[in-house]
C-alpha positions in Angstrom: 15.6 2.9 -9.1 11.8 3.3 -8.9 8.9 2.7 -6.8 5.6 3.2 -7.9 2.9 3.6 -4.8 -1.1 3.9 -6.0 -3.8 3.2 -3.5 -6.3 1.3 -5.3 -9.5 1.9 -3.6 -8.7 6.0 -5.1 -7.8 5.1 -8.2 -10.5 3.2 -10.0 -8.6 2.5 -13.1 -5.6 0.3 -13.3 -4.2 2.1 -16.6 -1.4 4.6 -15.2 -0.1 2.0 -12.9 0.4 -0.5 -16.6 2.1 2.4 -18.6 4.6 2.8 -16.1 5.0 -0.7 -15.5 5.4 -1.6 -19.4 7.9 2.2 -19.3 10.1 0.1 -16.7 10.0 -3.2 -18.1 10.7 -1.9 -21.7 14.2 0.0 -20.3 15.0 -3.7 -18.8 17.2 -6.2 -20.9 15.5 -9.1 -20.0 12.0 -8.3 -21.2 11.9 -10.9 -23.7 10.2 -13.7 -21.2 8.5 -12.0 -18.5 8.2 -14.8 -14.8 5.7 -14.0 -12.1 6.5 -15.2 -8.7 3.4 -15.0 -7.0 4.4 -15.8 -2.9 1.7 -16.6 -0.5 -0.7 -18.8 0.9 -4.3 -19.1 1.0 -4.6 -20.5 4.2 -4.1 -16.9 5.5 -6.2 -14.5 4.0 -3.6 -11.9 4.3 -0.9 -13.5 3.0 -3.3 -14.2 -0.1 -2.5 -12.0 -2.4 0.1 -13.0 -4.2 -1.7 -16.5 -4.8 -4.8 -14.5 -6.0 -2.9 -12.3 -8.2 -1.0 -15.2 -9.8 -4.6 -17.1 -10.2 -6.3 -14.2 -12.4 -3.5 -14.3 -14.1 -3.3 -17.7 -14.8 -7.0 -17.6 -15.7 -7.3 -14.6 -18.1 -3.5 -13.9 -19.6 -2.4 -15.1 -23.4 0.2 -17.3 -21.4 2.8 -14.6 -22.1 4.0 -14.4 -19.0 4.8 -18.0 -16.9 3.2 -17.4 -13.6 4.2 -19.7 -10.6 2.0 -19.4 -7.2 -1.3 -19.5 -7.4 -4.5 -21.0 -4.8 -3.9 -24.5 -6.2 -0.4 -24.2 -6.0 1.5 -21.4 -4.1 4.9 -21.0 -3.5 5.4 -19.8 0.4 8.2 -20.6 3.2 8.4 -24.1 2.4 9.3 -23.9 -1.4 10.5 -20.6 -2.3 14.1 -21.6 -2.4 13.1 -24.5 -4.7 11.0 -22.3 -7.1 13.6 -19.8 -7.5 16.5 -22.6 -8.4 13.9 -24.2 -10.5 12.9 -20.9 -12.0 17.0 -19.8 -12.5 17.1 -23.2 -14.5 14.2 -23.0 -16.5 14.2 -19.5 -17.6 17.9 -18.2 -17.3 16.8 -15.0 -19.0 13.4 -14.1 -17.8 12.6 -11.2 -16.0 11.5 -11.9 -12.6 8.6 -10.0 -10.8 8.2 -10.8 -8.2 4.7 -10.2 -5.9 3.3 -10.6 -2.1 1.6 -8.9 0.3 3.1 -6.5 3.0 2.1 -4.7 6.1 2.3 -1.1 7.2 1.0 1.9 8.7 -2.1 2.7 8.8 -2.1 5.2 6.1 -0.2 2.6 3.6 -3.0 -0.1 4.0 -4.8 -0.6 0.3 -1.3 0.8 -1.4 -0.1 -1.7 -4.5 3.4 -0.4 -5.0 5.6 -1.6 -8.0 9.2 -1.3 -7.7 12.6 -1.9 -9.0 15.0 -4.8 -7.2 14.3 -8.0 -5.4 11.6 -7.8 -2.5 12.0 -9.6 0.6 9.5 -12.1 1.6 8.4 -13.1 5.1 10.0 -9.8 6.7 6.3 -8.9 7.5 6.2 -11.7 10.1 10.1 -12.0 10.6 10.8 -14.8 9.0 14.5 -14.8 6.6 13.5 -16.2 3.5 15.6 -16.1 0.2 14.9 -12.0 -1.7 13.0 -12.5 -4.6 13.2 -10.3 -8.1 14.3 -8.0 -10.6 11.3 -6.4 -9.6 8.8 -6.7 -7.1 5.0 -5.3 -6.5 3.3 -5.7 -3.2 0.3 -5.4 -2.2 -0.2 -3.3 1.8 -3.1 -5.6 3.2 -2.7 -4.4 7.0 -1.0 -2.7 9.7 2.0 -3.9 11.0 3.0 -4.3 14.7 2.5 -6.8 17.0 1.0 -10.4 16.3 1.8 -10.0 12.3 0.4 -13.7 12.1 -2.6 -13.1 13.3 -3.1 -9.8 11.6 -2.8 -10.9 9.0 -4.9 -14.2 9.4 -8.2 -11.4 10.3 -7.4 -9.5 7.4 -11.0 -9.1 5.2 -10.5 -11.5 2.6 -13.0 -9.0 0.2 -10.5 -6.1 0.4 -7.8 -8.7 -0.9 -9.4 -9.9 -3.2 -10.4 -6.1 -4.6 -7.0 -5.5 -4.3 -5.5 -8.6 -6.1 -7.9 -8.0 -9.2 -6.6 -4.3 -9.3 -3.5 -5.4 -9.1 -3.7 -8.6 -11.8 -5.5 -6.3 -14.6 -2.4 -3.5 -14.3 -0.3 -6.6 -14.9 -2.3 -7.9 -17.8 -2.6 -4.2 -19.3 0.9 -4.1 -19.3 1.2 -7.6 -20.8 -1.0 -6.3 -23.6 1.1 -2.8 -24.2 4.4 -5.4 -24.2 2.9 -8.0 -26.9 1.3 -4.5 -29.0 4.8 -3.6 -28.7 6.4 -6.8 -30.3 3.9 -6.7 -32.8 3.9 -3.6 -34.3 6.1 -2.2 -37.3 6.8 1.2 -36.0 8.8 2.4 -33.0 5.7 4.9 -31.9 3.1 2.7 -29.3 1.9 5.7 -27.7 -0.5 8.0 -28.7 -0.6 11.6 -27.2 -3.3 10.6 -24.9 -1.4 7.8 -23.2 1.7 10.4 -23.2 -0.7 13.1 -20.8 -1.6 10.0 -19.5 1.8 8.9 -18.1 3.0 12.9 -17.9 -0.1 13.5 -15.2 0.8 9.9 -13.1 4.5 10.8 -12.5 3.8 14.3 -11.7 1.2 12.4 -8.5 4.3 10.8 -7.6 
């Protein structure tokens, strides 16, 4: 088990948060094929993240990783159960992270946590929807409490957005340490820099 908490908005560089993420993902069986399940919508900016997240993706990743949810077309409520059964079809295999965004206390708002197991969508707003994930990274966008709906329909769409593109270039980072990895003759990927590197980011934690 794992959980790997980094507020973005203090840590300017995405780096640590993709060496522990490609650490993780490199320990899992089912690294071969790599699916991002980006849940969200963008008619609340809140609840935007995931769909942001799987957009930038979309846009600047070597299509290693199969993303579904995105602004054109994000997976939310009303078709999750459908894109997971169509997912379990498609890619048997794959390993699923899954992302959205989550509320919190005060203190946790700007935190982009990745995490083993399956995360649970909608519990923001207490709706039961199906758990999603072998992993999961969320994204804290506000604080919890009453009227989670319209919390999160205030939420500043700017600090989303900063948080989403923090959040999709430690994703693509890691995507680039996995396919270095695949590529490479020898065992050794890391060099004694990225060692201190990872060594200083656990110790934070």
């Amino acid at each position: 088990m794992f959980s790997y908490p980094f507020y973005f908005e203090e840590h300017p560089s995405s780096d640590s948060l993709a060496h522990l993420m490609y650490e993780e993902i490199l320990r899992s069986t089912k690294r071969q094929t790599i699916v991002l399940l980006c849940i969200g919508t963008d008619r609340s900016t809140g609840d935007a993240f995931g769909p942001l997240v799987g957009t930038i993706i979309k846009e600047n990743s070597e299509r290693r990783m199969h993303v579904y949810g995105t602004l054109e077309n994000p997976v939310h409520a009303l078709n999750l159960k459908e894109t997971l059964e169509h997912i379990e079809k498609k890619h048997p295999l794959a390993l699923l992270i899954a992302v959205d965004a989550s509320m919190g206390r005060a203190e946790n708002v700007g935190r982009v946590t990745f995490a083993s197991g399956p995360l649970h969508p909608g519990s923001a707003v207490h709706k039961r929807l199906p758990e999603a994930g072998d992993m999961h990274m969320t994204g804290t966008v506000n604080v919890s409490g009453m009227m989670e709906h319209v919390t999160l329909q205030n939420t500043r769409l700017y600090f989303v957005m900063q948080m989403a593109e923090w959040a999709a270039n430690a994703l693509l980072k890691m995507d680039r340490l996995l396919h270095t990895h695949k590529t490479r003759p020898t065992r050794t990927v890391f060099t004694t820099e990225t060692s201190q590197l990872l060594t200083s980011s656990t110790n934070q934690h």
